[in-house]
C-alpha positions in Angstrom: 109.6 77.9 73.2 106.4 79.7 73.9 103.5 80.0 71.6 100.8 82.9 71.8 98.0 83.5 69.6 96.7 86.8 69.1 94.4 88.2 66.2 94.0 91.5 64.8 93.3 93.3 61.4 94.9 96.5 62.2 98.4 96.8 63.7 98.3 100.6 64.1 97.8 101.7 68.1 97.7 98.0 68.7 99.3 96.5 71.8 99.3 92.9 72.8 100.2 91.7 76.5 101.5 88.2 76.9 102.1 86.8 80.7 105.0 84.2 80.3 106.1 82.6 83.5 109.1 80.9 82.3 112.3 82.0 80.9 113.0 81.1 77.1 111.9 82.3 73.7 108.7 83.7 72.3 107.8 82.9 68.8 106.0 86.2 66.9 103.9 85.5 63.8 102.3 88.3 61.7 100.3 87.4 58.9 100.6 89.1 55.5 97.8 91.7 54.5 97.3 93.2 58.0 96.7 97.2 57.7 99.0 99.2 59.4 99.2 103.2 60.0 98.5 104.9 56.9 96.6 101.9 55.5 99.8 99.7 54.2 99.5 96.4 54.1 102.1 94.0 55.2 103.3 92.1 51.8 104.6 89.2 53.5 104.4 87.1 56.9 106.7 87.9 59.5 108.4 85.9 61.6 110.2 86.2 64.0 111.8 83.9 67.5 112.2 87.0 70.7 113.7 86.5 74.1 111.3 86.7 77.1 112.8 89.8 78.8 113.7 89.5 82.4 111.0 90.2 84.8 111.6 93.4 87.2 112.7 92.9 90.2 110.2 94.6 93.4 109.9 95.3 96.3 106.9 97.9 97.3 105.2 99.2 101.0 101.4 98.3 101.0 99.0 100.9 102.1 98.4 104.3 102.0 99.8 107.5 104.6 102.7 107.8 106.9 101.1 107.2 110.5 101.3 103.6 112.6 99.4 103.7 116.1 102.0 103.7 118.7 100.2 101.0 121.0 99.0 99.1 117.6 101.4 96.4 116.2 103.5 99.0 114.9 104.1 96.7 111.2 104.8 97.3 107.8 103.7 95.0 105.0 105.8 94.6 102.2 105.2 93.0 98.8 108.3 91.8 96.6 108.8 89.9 93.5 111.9 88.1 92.3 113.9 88.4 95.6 115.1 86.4 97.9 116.1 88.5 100.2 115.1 92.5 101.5 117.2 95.0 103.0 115.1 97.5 105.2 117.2 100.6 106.5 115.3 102.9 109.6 116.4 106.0 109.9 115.0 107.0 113.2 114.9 111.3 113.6 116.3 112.5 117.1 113.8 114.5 118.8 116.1 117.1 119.0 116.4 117.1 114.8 112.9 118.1 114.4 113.5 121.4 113.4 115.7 120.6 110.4 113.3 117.3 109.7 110.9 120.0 108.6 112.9 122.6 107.5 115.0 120.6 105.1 112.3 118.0 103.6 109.4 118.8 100.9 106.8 117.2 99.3 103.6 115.0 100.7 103.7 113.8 104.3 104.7 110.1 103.5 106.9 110.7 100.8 109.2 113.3 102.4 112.5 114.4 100.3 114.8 116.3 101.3 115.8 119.6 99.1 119.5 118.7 99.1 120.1 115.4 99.5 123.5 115.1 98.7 124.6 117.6 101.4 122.0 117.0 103.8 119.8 114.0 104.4 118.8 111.3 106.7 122.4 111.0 108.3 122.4 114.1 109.5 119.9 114.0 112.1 118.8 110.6 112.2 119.9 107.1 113.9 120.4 104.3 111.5 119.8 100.6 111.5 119.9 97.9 109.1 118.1 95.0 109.0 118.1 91.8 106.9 115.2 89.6 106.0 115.2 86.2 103.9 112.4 85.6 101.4 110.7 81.7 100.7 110.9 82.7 97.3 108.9 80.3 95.4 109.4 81.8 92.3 110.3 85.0 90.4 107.3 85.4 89.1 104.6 85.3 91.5 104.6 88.2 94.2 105.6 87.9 97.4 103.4 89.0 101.2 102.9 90.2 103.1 106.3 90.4 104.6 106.3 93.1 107.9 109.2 94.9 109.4 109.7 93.5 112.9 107.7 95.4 115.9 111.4 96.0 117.5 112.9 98.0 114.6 110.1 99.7 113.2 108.7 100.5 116.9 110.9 100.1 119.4 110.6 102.2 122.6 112.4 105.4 122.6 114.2 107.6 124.7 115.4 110.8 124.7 117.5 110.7 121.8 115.2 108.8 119.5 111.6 110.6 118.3 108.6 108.5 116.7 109.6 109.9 113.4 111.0 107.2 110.9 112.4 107.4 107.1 111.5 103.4 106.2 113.6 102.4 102.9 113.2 98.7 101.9 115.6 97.1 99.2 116.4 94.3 97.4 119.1 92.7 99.0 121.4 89.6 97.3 122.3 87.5 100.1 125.1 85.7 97.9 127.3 88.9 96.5 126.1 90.8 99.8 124.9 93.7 97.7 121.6 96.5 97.6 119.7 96.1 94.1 119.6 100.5 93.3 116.5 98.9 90.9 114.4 97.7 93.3 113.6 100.0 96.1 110.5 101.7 97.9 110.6 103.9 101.0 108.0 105.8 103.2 108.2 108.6 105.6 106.5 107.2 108.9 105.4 109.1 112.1 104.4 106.7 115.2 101.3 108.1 117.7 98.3 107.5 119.4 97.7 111.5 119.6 95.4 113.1 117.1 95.9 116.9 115.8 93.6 119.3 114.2 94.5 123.1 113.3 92.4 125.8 112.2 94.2 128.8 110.9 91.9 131.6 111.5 91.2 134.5 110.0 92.9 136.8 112.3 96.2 134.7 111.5 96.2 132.7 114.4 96.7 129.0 114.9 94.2 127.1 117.0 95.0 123.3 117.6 92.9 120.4 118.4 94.5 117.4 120.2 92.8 113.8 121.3 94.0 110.2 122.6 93.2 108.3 119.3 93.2 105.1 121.8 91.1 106.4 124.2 88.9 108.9 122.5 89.1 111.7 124.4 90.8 114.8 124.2 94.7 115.2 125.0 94.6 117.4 128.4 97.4 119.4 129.5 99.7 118.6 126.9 102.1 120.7 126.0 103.2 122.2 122.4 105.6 123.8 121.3 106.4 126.4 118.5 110.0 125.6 117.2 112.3 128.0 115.0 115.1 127.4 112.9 117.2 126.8 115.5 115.4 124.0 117.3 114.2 126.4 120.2 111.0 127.3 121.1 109.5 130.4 120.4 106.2 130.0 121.8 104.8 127.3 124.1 101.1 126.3 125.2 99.7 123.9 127.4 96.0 122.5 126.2 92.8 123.1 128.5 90.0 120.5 128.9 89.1 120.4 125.6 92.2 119.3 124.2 92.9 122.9 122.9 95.3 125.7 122.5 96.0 128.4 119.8 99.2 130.5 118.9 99.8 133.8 116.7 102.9 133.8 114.8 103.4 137.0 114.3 104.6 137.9 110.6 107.9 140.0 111.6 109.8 136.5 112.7 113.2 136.3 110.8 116.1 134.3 111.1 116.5 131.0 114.1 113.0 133.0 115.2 111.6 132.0 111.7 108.8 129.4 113.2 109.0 126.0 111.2 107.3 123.5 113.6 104.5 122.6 116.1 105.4 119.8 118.1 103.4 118.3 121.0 104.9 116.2 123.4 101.9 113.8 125.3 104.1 111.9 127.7 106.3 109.4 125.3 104.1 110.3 122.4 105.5 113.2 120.2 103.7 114.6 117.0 104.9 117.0 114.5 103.0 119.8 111.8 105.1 121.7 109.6 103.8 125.3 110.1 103.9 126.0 106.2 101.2 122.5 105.9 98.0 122.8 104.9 97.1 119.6 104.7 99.2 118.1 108.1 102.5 117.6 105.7 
């Protein structure tokens, strides 16, 4: 049994918050003559013996944005609580998938949905793999980290087939009924580069780009990009100059598979993506 006391003279718009890190019983006392809304007073004590509700299972990705440098570490953390075990499923986007990656997904850069997900989603243009990873669970209380999705899943090198561009789900996994917890799930949208991009939209509608070597600090030379349109092709390709630029003008007429819905430049193995409706380099 668990005893907590707490004082106040009005109940009205009051909340108390009791940490209890055991399972069992709390024991809630209210004394007789506090004011509550309307100014009635309570004629009698109250008592009363409550369970200690079950603390919610967690998992969660630390940090902030959807970018990992592609020579870096290449890591996730991950923070849990409760679990003893974490499922982590990597959709990896095939470079030749871009075109629907952006067509068919919304919302911020790192949180990318897709509009229809029940007809079209992550298994339609992606590679999957799951991975399984036990927890020292201490207790179910205290959190858990940082845990990080190995270099070889969330990193590996790619090929042809397999682009930088990776949908990162992590789950609550029980290793005993060898079932996903539906409650206890986080996931982040994750692009992999060294290459840096900034575009200008100018004022006579055209698109100028900016591209660097993050690692190196210097601009990306000769580095081709390309404007793709529904149908995966490209419409319009440019090659940067010495200063790590190049510029395109979409022209407004473009309809149907011509309909422009991505830049992508391609700096040897590195590939980056911008949606041509982003503003903000979603």
């Amino acid at each position: 049994m668990n005893h907590c006391r707490l004082k106040s003279r009005k109940i009205a718009n009051t909340r108390f918050r009791v940490r209890v890190e055991s399972d069992g019983e709390l024991y809630v006392r209210v004394i007789k003559g506090v004011q509550a809304f309307g100014g009635f007073l309570l004629g009698e004590d109250y008592n009363a013996v409550v369970n200690v509700p079950a603390l919610q299972r967690e998992v969660q990705i630390e940090g902030q944005g959807g970018l990992l440098a592609l020579n870096g570490e290449r890591k996730l953390s991950i923070r849990s609580r409760g679990l003893s075990a974490i499922e982590y499923e990597i959709a990896r986007v095939a470079t030749t998938q871009i075109n629907h990656l952006v067509s068919q997904t919304e919302g911020q850069f790192q949180h990318r949905t897709f509009s229809s997900p029940s007809f079209f989603n992550e298994e339609n243009i992606s590679r999957i793999a799951l991975e399984h990873q036990g927890i020292a669970l201490e207790n179910k209380w205290k959190a858990n980290y940082p845990h990080s999705i190995s270099q070889s899943t969330c990193g590996s090198p790619r090929t042809a087939a397999a682009s930088a561009s990776v949908f990162v789900t992590a789950r609550g996994w029980d290793q005993r009924r060898k079932r996903r917890s539906k409650r206890s799930t986080d996931s982040r949208f994750i692009l992999v580069t060294d290459t840096g991009l900034l575009t200008k939209k100018n004022a006579d509608g055209s698109t100028t780009f900016f591209l660097h070597v993050n690692q190196r600090r210097e601009a990306a030379v000769d580095v081709v990009v390309d404007l793709l349109g529904k149908n995966g092709i490209a419409i319009q390709s440019a090659t940067t100059d010495s200063n790590g630029h190049c510029a395109f003008r979409i022209g407004r007429k473009s309809t149907r598979e011509k309909t422009p819905v991505a830049f992508v430049a391609r700096n040897g193995d590195d590939v980056i993506v911008h949606s041509v409706r982003s503003r903000d380099g979603n």
